[in-house]
C-alpha positions in Angstrom: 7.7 -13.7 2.1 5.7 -13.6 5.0 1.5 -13.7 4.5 1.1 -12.8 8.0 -1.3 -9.7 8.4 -1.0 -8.0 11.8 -3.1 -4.8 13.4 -3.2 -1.1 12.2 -0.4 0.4 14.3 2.1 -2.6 14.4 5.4 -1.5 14.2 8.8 -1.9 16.2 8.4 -1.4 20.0 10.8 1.5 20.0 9.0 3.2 17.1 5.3 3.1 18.6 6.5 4.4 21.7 7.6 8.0 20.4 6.1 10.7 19.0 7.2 13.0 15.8 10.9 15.0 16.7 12.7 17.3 15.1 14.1 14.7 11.9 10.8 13.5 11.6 9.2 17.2 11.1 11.7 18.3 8.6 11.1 14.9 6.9 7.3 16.3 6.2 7.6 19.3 5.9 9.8 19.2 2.9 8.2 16.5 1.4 4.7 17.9 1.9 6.3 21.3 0.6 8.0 19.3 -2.6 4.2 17.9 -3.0 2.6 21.3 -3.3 5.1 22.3 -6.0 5.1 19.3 -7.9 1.0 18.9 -7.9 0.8 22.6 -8.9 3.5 21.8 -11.5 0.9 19.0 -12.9 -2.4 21.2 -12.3 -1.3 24.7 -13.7 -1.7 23.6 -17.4 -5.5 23.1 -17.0 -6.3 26.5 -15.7 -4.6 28.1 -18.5 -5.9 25.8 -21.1 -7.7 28.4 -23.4 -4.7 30.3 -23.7 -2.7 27.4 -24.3 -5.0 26.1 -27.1 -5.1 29.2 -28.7 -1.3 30.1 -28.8 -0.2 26.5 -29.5 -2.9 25.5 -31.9 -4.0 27.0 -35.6 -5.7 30.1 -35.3 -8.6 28.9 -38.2 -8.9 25.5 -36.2 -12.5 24.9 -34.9 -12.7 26.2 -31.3 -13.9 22.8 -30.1 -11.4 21.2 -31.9 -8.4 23.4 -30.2 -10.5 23.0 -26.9 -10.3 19.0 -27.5 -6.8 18.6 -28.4 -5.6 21.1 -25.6 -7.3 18.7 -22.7 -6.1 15.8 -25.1 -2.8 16.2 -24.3 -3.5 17.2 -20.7 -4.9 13.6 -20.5 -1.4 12.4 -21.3 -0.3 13.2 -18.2 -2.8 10.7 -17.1 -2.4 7.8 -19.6 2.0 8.6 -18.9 1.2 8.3 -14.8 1.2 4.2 -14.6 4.5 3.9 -16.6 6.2 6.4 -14.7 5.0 5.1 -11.6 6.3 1.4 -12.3 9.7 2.6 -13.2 10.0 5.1 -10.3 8.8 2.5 -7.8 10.7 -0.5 -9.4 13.9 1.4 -9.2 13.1 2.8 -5.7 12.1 -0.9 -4.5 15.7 -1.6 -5.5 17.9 1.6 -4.8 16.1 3.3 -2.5 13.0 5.5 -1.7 15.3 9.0 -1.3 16.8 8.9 -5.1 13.4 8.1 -6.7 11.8 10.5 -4.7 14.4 13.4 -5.5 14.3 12.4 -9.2 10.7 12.6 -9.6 10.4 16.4 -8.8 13.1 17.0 -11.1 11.2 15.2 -14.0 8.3 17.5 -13.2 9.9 20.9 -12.4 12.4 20.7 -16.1 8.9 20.4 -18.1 7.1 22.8 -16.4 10.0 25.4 -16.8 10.6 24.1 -20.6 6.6 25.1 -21.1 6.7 28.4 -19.7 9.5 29.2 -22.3 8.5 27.1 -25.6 8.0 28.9 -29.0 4.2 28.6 -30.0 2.7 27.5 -32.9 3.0 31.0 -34.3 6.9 30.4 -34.5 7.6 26.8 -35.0 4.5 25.5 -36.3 3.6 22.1 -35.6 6.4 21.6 -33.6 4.9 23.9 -30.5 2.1 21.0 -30.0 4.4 18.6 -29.9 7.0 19.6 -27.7 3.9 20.5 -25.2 3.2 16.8 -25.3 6.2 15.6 -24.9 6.6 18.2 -21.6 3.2 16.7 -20.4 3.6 13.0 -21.2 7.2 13.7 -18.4 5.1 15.2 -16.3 2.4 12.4 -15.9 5.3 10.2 -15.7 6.9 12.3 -12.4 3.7 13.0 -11.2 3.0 8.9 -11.5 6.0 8.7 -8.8 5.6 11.2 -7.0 2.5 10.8 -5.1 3.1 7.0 -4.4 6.9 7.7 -3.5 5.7 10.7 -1.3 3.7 8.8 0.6 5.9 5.4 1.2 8.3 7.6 1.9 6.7 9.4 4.9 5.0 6.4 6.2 8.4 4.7 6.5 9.7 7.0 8.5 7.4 8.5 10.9 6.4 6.4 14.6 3.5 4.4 14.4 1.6 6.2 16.6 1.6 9.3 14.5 1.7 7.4 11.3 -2.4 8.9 10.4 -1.2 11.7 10.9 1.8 12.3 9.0 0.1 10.9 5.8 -2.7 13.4 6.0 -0.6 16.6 6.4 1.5 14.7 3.3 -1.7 14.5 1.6 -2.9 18.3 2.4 0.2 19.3 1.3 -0.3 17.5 -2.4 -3.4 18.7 -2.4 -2.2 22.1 -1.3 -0.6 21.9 -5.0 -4.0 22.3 -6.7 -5.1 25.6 -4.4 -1.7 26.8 -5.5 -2.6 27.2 -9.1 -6.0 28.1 -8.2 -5.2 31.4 -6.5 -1.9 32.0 -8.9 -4.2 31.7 -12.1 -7.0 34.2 -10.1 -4.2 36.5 -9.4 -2.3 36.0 -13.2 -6.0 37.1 -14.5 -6.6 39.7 -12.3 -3.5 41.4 -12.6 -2.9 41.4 -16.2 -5.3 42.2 -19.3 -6.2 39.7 -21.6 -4.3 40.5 -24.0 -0.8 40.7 -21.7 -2.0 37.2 -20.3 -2.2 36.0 -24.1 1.1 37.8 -24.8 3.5 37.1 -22.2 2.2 36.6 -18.7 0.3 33.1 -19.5 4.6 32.3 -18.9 5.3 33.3 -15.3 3.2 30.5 -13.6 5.0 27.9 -15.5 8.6 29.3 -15.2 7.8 30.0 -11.1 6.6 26.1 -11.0 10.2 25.2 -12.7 12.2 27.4 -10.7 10.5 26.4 -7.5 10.6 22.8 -8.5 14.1 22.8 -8.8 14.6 24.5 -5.3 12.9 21.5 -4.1 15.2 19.4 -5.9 18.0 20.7 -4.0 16.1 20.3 -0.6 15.3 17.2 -0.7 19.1 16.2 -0.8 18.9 16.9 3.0 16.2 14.0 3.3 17.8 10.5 4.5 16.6 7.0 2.9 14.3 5.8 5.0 14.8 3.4 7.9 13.1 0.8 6.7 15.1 0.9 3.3 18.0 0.5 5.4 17.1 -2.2 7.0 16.2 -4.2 3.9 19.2 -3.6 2.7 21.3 -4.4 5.2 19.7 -7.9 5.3 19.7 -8.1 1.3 15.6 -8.4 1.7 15.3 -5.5 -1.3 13.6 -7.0 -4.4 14.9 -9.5 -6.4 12.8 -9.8 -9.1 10.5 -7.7 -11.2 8.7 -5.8 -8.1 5.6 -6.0 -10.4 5.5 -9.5 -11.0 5.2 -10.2 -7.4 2.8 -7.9 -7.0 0.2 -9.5 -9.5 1.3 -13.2 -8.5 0.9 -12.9 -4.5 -1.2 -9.9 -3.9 -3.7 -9.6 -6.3 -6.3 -8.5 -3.7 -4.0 -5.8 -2.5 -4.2 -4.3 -6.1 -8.1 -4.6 -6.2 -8.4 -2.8 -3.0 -6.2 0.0 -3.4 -7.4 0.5 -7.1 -11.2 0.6 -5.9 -10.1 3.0 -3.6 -8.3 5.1 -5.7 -11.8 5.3 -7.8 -13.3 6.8 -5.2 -10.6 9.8 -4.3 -10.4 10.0 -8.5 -14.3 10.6 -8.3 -14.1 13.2 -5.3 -11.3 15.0 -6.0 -11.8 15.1 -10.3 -15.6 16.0 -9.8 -15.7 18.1 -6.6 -12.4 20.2 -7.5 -11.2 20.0 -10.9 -14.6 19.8 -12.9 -16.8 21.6 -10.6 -15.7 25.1 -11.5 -16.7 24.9 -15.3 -20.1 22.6 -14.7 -21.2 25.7 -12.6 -20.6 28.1 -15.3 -22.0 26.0 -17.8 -25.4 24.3 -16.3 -26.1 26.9 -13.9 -24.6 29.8 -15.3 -22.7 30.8 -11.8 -20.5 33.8 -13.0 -16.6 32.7 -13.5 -15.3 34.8 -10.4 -17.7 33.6 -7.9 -17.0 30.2 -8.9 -13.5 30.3 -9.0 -13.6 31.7 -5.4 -15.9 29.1 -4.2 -13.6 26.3 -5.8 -10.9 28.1 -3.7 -12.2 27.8 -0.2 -14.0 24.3 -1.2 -9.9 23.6 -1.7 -8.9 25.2 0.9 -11.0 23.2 3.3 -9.9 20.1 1.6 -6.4 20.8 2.6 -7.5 21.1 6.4 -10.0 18.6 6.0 -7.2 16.0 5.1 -4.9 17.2 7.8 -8.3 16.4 10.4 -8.9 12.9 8.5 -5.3 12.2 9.2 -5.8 12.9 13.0 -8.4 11.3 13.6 -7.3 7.6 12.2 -4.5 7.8 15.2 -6.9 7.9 17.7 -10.7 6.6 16.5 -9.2 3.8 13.7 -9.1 4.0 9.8 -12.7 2.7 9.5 -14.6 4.2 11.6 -12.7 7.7 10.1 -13.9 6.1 6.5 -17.2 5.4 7.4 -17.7 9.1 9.0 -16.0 10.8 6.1 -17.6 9.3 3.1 -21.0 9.2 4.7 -20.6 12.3 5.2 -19.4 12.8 1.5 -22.1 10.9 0.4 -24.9 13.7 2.5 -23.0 17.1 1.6 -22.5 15.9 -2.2 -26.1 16.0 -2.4 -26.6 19.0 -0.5 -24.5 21.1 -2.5 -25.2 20.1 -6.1 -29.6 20.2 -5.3 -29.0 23.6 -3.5 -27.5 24.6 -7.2 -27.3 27.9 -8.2 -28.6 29.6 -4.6 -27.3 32.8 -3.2 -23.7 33.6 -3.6 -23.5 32.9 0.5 -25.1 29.3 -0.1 -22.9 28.0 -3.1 -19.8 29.3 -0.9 -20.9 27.7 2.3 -21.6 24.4 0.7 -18.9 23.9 -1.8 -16.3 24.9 1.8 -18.4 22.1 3.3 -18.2 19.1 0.7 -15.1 20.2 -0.1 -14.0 19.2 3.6 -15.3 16.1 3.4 -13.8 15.7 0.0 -10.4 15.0 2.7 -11.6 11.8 3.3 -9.1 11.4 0.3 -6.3 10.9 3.0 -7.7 7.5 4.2 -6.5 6.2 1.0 -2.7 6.0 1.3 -3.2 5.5 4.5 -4.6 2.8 4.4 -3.1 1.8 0.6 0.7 1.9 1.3 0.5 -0.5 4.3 -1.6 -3.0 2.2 1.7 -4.3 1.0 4.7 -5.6 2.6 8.1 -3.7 2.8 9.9 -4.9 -0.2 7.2 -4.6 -2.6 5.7 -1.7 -1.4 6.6 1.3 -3.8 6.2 -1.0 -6.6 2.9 -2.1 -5.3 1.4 1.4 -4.6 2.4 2.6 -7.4 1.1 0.3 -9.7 -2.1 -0.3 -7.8 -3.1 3.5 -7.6 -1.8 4.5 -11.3 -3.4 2.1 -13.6 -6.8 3.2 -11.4 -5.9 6.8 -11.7 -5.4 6.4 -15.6 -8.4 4.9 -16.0 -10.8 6.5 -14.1 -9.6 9.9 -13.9 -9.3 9.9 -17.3 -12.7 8.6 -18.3 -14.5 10.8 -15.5 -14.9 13.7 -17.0 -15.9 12.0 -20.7 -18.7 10.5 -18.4 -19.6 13.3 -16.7 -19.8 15.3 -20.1 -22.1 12.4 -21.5 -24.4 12.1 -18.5 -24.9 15.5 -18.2 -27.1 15.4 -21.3 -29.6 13.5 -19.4 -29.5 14.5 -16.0 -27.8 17.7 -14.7 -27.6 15.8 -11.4 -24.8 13.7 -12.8 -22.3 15.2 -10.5 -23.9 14.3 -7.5 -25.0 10.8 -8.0 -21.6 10.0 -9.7 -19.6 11.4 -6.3 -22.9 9.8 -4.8 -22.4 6.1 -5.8 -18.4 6.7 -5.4 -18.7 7.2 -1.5 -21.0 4.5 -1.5 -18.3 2.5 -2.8 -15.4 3.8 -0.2 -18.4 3.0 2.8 -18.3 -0.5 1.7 -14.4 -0.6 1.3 -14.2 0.7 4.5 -16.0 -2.7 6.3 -13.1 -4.7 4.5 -10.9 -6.6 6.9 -7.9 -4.6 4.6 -9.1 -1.4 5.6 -8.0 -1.3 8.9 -5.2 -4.0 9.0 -1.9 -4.0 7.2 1.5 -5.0 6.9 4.2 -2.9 9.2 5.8 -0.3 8.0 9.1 -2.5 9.0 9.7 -5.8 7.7 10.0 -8.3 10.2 13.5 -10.1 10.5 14.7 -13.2 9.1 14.8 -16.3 11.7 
C-alpha cells in the first residue's frame, strides 16, 4: 500500500476540473436528508427522557435512580457506536459504501418506530426496560455507521474542488438531526398537556422518526456506489484482510489524529448543544422555555455555521479555517458562559453566536476521512472516530456533573481547553494533507 501523502485537493485531473452537477446534488441532498432523520432518530430519546423514565421505570423507584438508569441506557447508544461502526465499515470496505450506508438507516429507523410503540413497565414489567435497551444499543450501533459511512460516502463522490464543501452541508444536515427533535419536542410540549404527553403523545415523535426513517431507506436505493468503490473493485484493490488490523498495524497516527479530533467536536457539540439547555436551568436558573429557544437558534446557527466552515476550506485551506474557527470557539465559549444569566436578548445572542462557531465541527471529517487511504478508509474512520466518541462523549457529561461542584465555569474552560486542543491539531502536517479520495493505480 502506498505511504505516499500528497496535497489537500489531489484528486483525478478530470475530477478537480468540475464542479457539483446534477448526480452529484442529489447524491447530498439525500444523504444529508437521510442524516437529519437518522441523527434525530438517535437524539429524540434524550428530550423525552422524564417521560420515558417515569413510564418505563417503577413508579416507587427513587427519582434519581429512574433519572440515572433512563440516561444509562441512553449511554448505550454510545458504548454500542464503536461495534457498530467496525462492522458497518468492515463490510462496506469489502462490499461497498451504498449497502452499508442504506442498511444503517434501517437499523436506526426499525428501533425508533419499535419505541414509539412498546408496552411500558405498567404492562409488561421489567420487560419494558429491557426491550428499550435493546432498541437503543441498535441504535448506537446504526448511528456508529452512519455518520462515518455518510461522510466517506459523499467525499468519494463529489470533485475535489468542491470536496469542503460537500462535507459541511453533509455535516449541517447531521447536525440538522439534533434541531429536528429540538423544535418537535418544543412543539409535542406545547401542543399537548402533560398529562396527554405522559399518556399517548410522548409516541408520535418516535413513530414519525420510524416512518421517516424508513422513507429514507427506500430513497437511498436511487444512490449509486461510489466511484471510487468501483474502481477498487474493478482492480481487486478492496480489502483483504481484517480492515481493522491494517488500520492499527500501518496507521496508528492516522487513528490518534482523528480520535483527538473527535474529542474536540465531542466537547463542542456534547457541552454547547446537548448539555447546555439543562446546566442553564440548573446553575443559573434560566426558565425552561427561554432556554430551550436559545438552544434552538444556537443549533440553528450551527447548521449554517457548518455549511460556511465547509466553504471556506475550498478556497482559504483546512488550517487556516481550523485555526479561525476554534479560536474563535475558544473567545465566544467564554463570552457566553461569563455573560451567564444576562438579559433574555444577551443569552440568545450569544448562545446563536458560539453556537456558530461550534460548526467548526465540519473540519473534522473533512479533514478525518482523507487521513486514510481508499481501501481502508470506512474501516479506518469508523473505528478512529467511534472508540473517541464512546469514550469521551460518554464520560463528558459525568465530568461536567463532577466539576461543576467546584467551579460553575466548568463548561467554559472544558469547551475552553477542547479548542485549544483542535488549534494545535490544526498546525499538524495531517491537517491539511491527505490521501486522495481515488486510489492511485497499480503499475
Amino acid at each position: 500500500m502506498t505511504a505516499t501523502i500528497l496535497a489537500e485537493h489531489a484528486a483525478s485531473a478530470d475530477a478537480a476540473g468540475r464542479t457539483l452537477n446534477a448526480r452529484d446534488y442529489k447524491t447530498l441532498s439525500l444523504s444529508a436528508l437521510g442524516g437529519t432523520l437518522e441523527f434525530y432518530d438517535f437524539v429524540i430519546y434524550v428530550f423525552f427522557a422524564t417521560v420515558l423514565g417515569a413510564l418505563f421505570f417503577p413508579i416507587d423507584m427513587p427519582d434519581w435512580l429512574r433519572q440515572l438508569q433512563t440516561f444509562g441506557i441512553f449511554a448505550a447508544g454510545y458504548l454500542a457506536r464503536p461495534l457498530g461502526g467496525i462492522v458497518i465499515a468492515h463490510f462496506g470496505d469489502i462490499l461497498g459504501r451504498k449497502r452499508m450506508f442504506t442498511l444503517s438507516i434501517f437499523l436506526m429507523a426499525a428501533p425508533t418506530l419499535v419505541i414509539g410503540l412498546l408496552p411500558t413497565y405498567a404492562s409488561i414489567g421489567v420487560a419494558a426496560p429491557l426491550l428499550l435497551l435493546a432498541m437503543r444499543v441498535l441504535q448506537g450501533a446504526a448511528i456508529g455507521g452512519e455518520m462515518p459511512g455518510a461522510w466517506v460516502f459523499v467525499a468519494e463522490h463529489v470533485p475535489a474542488r468542491r470536496y469542503g464543501f460537500a462535507v459541511g452541508t453533509l455535516t449541517s444536515g447531521i447536525t440538522g438531526g439534533i434541531l429536528l427533535g429540538s423544535l418537535v419536542a418544543v412543539a409535542i410540549n406545547t401542543h399537548y398537556a402533560p398529562a396527554e404527553v405522559n399518556d399517548f403523545a410522548w409516541r408520535i415523535p418516535f413513530i414519525l422518526g420510524g416512518v421517516f426513517g424508513l422513507v429514507s431507506v427506500y430513497l437511498r436505493r436511487f444512490l449509486h456506489e461510489t466511484p471510487v468503490f468501483q474502481e477498487l473493485a474493478g482492480r481487486r484493490s478492496v480489502a483483504r484482510e481484517l480492515p481493522v488490523r491494517t488500520i492499527l498495524r500501518e496507521h496508528r497516527g492516522a487513528v490518534v489524529f482523528v480520535g483527538l479530533l473527535t474529542w474536540v467536536l465531542s466537547a463542542a457539540i456534547v457541552v454547547v448543544v446537548l448539555y447546555t439547555p439543562t446546566y442553564l436551568q440548573k446553575v443559573h436558573h434560566v426558565p425552561a422555555a427561554l432556554a430551550l429557544q436559545a438552544n434552538a437558534l444556537a443549533t440553528l446557527t450551527l447548521t449554517l455555521g457548518c455549511i460556511v466552515v465547509g466553504w471556506a476550506t475550498d478556497r482559504l485551506g483546512t488550517r487556516a479555517v481550523m485555526l479561525i474557527g476554534w479560536g474563535g470557539l475558544l473567545v465566544t465559549s467564554y463570552l457566553f458562559y461569563t455573560s451567564l444569566p444576562g438579559t433574555p436578548a444577551s443569552l440568545v445572542w450569544h448562545y446563536g453566536l458560539v453556537g456558530f462557531f461550534v460548526g467548526t465541527i465540519a473540519t473534522v471529517p473533512i479533514a478525518s476521512v482523507r487521513a486514510f487511504p481508499a481501501p481502508i478508509r470506512f474501516s479506518g474512520l469508523s473505528f478512529a472516530y467511534n472508540m473517541s466518541y464512546a469514550i469521551f462523549g460518554g464520560l463528558t457529561p459525568v465530568i461536567l456533573t463532577l466539576w461543576l461542584q467546584k467551579d460553575p465555569m466548568a463548561p467554559a474552560h472544558y469547551v475552553g481547553t477542547l479548542a485549544v486542543l483542535g488549534l494545535l491539531l490544526a498546525l499538524l502536517p495531517m491537517a491539511s494533507r491527505g490521501y486522495p479520495m481515488r486510489a492511485a493505480p497499480k503499475a
